[in-house]
C-alpha positions as CSV (number, residue, x, y, z in Angstrom):
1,X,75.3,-17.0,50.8
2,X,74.7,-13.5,50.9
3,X,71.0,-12.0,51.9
4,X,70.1,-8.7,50.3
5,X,67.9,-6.2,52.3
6,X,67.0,-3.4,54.6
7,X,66.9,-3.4,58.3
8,X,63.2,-1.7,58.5
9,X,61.7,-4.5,56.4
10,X,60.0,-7.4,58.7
11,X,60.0,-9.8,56.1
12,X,64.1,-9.3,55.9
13,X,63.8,-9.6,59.8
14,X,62.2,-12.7,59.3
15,X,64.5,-14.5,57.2
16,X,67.7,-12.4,59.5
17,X,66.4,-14.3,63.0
18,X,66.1,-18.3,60.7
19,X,69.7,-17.9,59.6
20,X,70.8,-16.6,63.4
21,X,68.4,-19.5,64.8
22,X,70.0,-21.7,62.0
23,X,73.3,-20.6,63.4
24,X,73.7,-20.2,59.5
25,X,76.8,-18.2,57.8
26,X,75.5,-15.8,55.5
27,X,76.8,-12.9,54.9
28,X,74.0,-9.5,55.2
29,X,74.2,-6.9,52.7
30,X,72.2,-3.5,53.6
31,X,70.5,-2.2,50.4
32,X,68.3,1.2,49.2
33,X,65.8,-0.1,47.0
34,X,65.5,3.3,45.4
35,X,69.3,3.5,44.8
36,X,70.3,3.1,40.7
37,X,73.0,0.9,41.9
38,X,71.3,-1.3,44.7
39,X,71.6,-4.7,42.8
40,X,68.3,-6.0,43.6
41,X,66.9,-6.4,40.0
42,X,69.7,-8.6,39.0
43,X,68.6,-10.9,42.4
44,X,64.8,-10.7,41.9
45,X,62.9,-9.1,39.0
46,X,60.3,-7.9,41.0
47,X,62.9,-5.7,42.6
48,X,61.3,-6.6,46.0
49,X,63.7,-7.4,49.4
50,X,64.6,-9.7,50.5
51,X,67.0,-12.1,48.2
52,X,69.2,-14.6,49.3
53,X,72.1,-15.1,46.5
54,X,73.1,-18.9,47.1
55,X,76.7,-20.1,46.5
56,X,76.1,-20.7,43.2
57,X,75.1,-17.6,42.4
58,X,71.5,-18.6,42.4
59,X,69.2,-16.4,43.8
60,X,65.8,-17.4,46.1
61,X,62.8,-14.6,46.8
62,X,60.6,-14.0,48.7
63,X,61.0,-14.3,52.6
64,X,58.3,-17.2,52.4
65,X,60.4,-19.6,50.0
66,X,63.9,-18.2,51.5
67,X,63.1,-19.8,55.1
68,X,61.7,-22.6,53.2
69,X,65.0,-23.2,51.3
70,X,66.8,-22.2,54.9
71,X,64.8,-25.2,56.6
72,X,66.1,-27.7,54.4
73,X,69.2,-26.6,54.0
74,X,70.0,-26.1,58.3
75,X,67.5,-29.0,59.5
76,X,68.2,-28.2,63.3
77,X,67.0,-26.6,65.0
78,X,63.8,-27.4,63.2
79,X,61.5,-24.1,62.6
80,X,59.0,-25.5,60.2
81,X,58.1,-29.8,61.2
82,X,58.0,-32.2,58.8
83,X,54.7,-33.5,59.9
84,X,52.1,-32.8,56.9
85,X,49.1,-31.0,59.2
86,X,52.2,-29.2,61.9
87,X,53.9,-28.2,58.7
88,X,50.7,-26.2,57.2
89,X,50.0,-25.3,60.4
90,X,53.4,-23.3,60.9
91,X,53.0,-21.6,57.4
92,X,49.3,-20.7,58.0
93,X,50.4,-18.8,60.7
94,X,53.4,-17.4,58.9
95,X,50.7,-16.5,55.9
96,X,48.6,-14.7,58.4
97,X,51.7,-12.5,59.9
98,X,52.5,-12.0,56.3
99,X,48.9,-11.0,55.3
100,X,49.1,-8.5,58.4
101,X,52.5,-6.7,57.5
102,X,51.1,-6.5,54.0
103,X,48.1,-4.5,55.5
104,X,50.5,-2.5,57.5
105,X,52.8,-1.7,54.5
106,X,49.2,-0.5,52.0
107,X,48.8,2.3,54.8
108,X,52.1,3.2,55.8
109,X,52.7,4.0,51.8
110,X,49.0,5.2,51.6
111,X,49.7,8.0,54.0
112,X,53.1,8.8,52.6
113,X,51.4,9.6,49.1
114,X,48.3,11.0,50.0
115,X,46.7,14.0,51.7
116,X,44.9,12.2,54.3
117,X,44.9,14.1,57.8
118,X,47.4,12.5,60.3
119,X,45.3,9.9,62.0
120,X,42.5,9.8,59.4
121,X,41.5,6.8,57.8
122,X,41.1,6.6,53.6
123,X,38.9,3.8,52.6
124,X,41.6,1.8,51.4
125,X,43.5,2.5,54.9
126,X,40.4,1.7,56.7
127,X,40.1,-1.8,54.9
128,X,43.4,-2.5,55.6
129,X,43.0,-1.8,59.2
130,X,40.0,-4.0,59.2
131,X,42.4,-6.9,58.1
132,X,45.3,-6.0,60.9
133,X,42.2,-6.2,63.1
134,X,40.9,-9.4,62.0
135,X,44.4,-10.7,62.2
136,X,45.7,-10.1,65.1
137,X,42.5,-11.4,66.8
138,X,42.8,-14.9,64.5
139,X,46.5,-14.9,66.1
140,X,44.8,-14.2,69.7
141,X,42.3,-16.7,69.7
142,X,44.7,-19.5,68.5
143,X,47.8,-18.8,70.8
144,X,45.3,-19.0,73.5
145,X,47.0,-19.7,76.6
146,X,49.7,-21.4,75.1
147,X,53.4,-20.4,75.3
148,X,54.2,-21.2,71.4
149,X,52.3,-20.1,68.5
150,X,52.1,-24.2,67.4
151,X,53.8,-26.7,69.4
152,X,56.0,-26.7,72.2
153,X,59.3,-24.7,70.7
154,X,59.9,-21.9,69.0
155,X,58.5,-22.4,65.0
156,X,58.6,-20.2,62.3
157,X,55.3,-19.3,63.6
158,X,56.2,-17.4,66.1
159,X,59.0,-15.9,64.1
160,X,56.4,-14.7,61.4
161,X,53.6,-13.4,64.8
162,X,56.8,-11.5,66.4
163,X,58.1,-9.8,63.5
164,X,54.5,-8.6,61.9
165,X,53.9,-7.2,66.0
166,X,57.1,-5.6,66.3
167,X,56.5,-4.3,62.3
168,X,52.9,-2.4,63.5
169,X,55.1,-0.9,66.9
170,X,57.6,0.5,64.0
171,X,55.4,1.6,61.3
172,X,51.8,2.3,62.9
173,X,52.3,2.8,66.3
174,X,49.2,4.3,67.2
175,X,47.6,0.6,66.9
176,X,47.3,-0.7,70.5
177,X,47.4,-4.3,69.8
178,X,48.6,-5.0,73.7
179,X,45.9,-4.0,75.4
180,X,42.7,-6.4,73.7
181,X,45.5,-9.1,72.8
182,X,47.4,-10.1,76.4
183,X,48.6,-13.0,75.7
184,X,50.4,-11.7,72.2
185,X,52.0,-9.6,74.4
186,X,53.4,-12.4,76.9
187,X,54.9,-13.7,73.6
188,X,56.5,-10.4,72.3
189,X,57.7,-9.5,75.5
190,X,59.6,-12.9,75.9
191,X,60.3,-13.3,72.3
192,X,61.9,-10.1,72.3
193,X,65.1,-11.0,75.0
194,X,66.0,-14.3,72.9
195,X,69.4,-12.8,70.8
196,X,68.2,-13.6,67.3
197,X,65.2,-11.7,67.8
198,X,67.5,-8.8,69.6
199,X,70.0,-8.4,67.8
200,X,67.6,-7.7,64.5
201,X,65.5,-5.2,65.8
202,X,65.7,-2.3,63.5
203,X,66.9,1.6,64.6
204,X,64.8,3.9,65.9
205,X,66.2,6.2,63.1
């Protein structure tokens, strides 16, 4: 297998820490998007990252149906149960970590093309900040006190909650999500020293 992508996109860093959970050989292949000769339309029309070409030379998008495929194909350790209402469960949460890098994403490319002041908010920034908000304080209320996002082991779930946190640190770093949301931070903080999670953090360049 080979997984097309770019180090600073969460939702390859999502799919990068299943296959190194998975203990999965796959071989990573660092693309520009903007670059003629990038390959990515041939993998996924939409030209969007990430795409995992499968031996056959099939190839799977996007992040949600990649790990999906990655579950079935590596059962163990099991990231996303089998159980009807913990299986939902585990991809509500990943949708809602999704929804919030999505948000993150509209403003990062918002202030890039406009002329908004540094720090100011558009209205279409400011709605989606109000989502990030909402978000994160859905994810709050729900870990509770717990030490998994659903479950007693590590899930996709809190695959999807770590990387769309460590995504808002990257990308929009003046959102303090630490202070109102402790216990996300116990998470992060312990997620953060497990190797898969590590070892994919992307560059400060």
């Amino acid at each position: 297998m080979k997984l097309l992508g770019s180090p600073g996109s969460p939702y390859v860093r999502k799919v990068r820490i299943v296959l190194a959970e998975k203990g999965a050989a796959c071989e990573y292949q660092r693309i520009h998007l903007a670059a003629p000769d990038s390959g990515i339309a041939a993998a996924n029309p939409l030209g969007k990252i990430p795409a995992l070409i499968r031996d056959d030379g099939h190839a799977l998008y996007d992040s949600a149906v990649i790990v999906e495929y990655l579950e079935g194909l590596y059962p163990a350790p099991v990231l996303i149960p089998a159980a009807l209402d913990d299986r939902i469960e585990v991809k509500r949460w990943e949708a809602l970590a999704d929804g919030i890098m999505d948000a993150t994403v509209a403003i990062s490319h918002d202030y890039i093309l406009s002329d908004v002041p540094d720090g100011g908010l558009s209205w279409s920034n400011a709605n989606q900040r109000k989502k990030i908000d909402l978000g994160l304080g859905a994810m709050s209320r729900d870990l509770g006190q717990r030490s998994f996002c659903h479950g007693n082991s590590l899930s996709l779930a809190d695959i999807a909650c770590f990387v769309a946190l460590g995504y808002l640190d990257q990308v929009l770093p003046k959102i303090d999500w630490r202070t109102p949301h402790e216990n996300l931070r116990r998470l992060y903080e312990r997620l953060a020293a497990r190797q898969s999670f590590a070892a994919t953090r992307p560059s400060a360049a």
